[in-house]
Every structure is written in C-alpha cells, then in structure tokens.
N, C-alpha and C positions, 0 to 999 in steps of 0.2 A: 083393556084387553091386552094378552099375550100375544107375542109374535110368535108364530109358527118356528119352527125347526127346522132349516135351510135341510133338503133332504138330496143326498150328493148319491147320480144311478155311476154303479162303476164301470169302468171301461172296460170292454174285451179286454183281456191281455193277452196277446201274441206273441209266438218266437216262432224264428225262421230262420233258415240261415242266408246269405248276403256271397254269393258265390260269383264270380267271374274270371275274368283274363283283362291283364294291364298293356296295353297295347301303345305306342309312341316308338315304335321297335321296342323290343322285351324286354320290360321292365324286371329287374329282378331284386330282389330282398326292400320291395319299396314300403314305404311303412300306409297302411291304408286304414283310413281314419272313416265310420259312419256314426251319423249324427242324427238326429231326432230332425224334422222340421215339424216346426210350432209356430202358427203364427202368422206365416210367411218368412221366416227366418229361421236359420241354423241354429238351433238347442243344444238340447245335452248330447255330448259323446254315450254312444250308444255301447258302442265296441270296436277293439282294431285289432288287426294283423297284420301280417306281410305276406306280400308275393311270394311264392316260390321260383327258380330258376327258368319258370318257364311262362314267369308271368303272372300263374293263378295264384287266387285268394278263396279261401271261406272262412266265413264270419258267422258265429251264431249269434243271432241278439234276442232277446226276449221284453217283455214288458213292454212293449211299444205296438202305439196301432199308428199308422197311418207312412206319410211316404218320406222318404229317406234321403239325405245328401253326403256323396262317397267323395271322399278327399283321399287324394295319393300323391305323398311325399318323398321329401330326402330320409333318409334313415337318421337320428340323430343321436344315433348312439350305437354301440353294437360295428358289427359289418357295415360298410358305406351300400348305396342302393347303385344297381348298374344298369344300364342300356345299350341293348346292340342300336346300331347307327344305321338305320333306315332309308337314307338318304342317297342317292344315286351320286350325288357332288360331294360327299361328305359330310360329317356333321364336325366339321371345326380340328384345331389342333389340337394334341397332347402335350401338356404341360410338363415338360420333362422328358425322362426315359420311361417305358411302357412296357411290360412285360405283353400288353394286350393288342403293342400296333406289330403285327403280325408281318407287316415286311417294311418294316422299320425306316417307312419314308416321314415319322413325326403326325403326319397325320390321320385323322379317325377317319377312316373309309367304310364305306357300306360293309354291313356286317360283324364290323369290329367293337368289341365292348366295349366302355367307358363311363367313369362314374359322374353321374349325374349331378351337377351344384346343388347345393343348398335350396336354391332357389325355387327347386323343382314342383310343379300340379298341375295335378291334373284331376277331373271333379268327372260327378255324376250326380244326376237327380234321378232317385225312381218314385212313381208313383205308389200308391198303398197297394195297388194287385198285385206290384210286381216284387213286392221285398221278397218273398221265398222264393225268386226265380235267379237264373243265371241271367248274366247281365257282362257288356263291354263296357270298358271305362279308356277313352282312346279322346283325342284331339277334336272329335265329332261331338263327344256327350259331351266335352269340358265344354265346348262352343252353346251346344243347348240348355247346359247347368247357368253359366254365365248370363243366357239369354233370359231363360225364367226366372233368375233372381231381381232384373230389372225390370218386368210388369208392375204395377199400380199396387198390385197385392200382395207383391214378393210372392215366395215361391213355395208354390203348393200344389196340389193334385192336376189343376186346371193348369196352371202358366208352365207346369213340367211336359202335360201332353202337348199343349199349343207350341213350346219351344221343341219338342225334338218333331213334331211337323212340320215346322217350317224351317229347319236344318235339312230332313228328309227331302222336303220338295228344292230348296236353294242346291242341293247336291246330286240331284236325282236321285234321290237312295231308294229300294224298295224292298221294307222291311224296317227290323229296326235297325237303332245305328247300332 
C-alpha cells in the first residue's frame, strides 16, 4: 500500500498592530525590534520601528498568530536613541561637553537627556490576545519577559501570564504592568 498525503490545515493569518509607550524615562528614536515566539523561543523578526520623541511606537505585523516578544534598543544607525534621566540622584556623568546638561554641572540630572549606550534593552512578552492591543514596555515587563523565558518551557502564552503575575504581586501592582 500507499502512504497517505501528509494533509497541512492552514493557520489563521493575522495582523495587528503592536502599539505602546517606551518607558525607562523617555525613551526616544529607540529602535524596537518584535519577534515571533515559536516554541518557547524568539523566532523570526516579525517587524520594527522606532519610538517617537515621546516614547511611542506602532507596528503593524501580519502573518503571525500567537504571542510576541518586543525588544527595544540602541539605534544603530541613523540618529543615536535618547533618554530623559528618571532618576532623582541622577543617572551618571556626561562624557564630555553636552549641549543637553542644562546647567552645566557635567552631570545628567533628573530630567535631562542623554544618549543611551549601545548596550541598551529593554523587552516585553505579550501573549496571543494581546498583540492588537496597546501595551508598556518599561523595566517591569523586561523583569517579566526575562522571568518567562526561564520556565521549563521557555516562553509562551502560559510562562508570559505566570511571569507578569507574579511581578504584579512581588510589586504590588494592580493591573497590568
């Protein structure tokens, strides 16, 4: 006998778009990177863009079902990515002369802009209901993105709710982050 014909049911395809506010004090021109999760792991680059000077982003993505992982970087080409300085102590010295240190004691004081290293992310996990929604990407979801990638299963619909739950209750938060 013949073997059957492997018969492939195709998947929804979906688009939506990927809208929020970059939060770390305002991030601006940051380059913001989402990605498929497949697996329990970071897949294909879905779509990106940048913030605008106020922080926000939208992304439209298409062809994808299920739930997504937001990466937000240094810029690496173009304009450099900026951040006001959040910080009540400040966030660190200026490297130089500064058009941006405003009363020119050298260092970044609360409020004051300053281009963000190389180095810079900050993440988010959403789950599949929430990819058409607006969404924060801040120091809280990188802490819950980080958290669900380290279950048993890597990270997917179940270890992204679990993880910003129990950021939610470690922080008292009520709502989402």
């Amino acid at each position: 006998g013949g073997s059957a014909a492997p018969t492939n049911t195709p998947q929804e395809v979906r688009s939506g778009t990927v809208s929020g506010t970059v939060t770390k004090g305002v991030i601006s021109n940051g380059q913001v990177s989402v990605y498929a999760l497949e697996e329990g792991a970071t897949g294909d680059l879905l779509a990106s863009g940048r913030t605008d000077d106020s922080g926000h982003f939208s992304i439209t993505i298409s062809g994808h079902q299920g739930p997504v992982y937001i990466e937000v970087t240094a810029a690496t080409s173009g304009n450099p990515t900026w951040m006001i300085c959040d910080v009540a102590a400040g966030c660190g010295d200026f490297s130089g002369a500064s058009n941006h240190d405003s009363n020119d004691n050298g260092t970044i004081d609360f409020g004051e802009r300053f281009q963000v290293p190389s180095s810079f992310l900050l993440s988010s996990a959403l789950p599949s209901a929430s990819v058409a929604s607006n969404t924060s990407i801040s120091t809280l979801t990188h802490l819950a993105a980080q958290l669900a990638a380290q279950f048993p299963q890597g990270i997917n619909d179940l270890s992204i709710a679990t993880a910003m739950s129990q950021v939610q209750n470690l922080f008292g938060i009520d709502g989402s982050l």
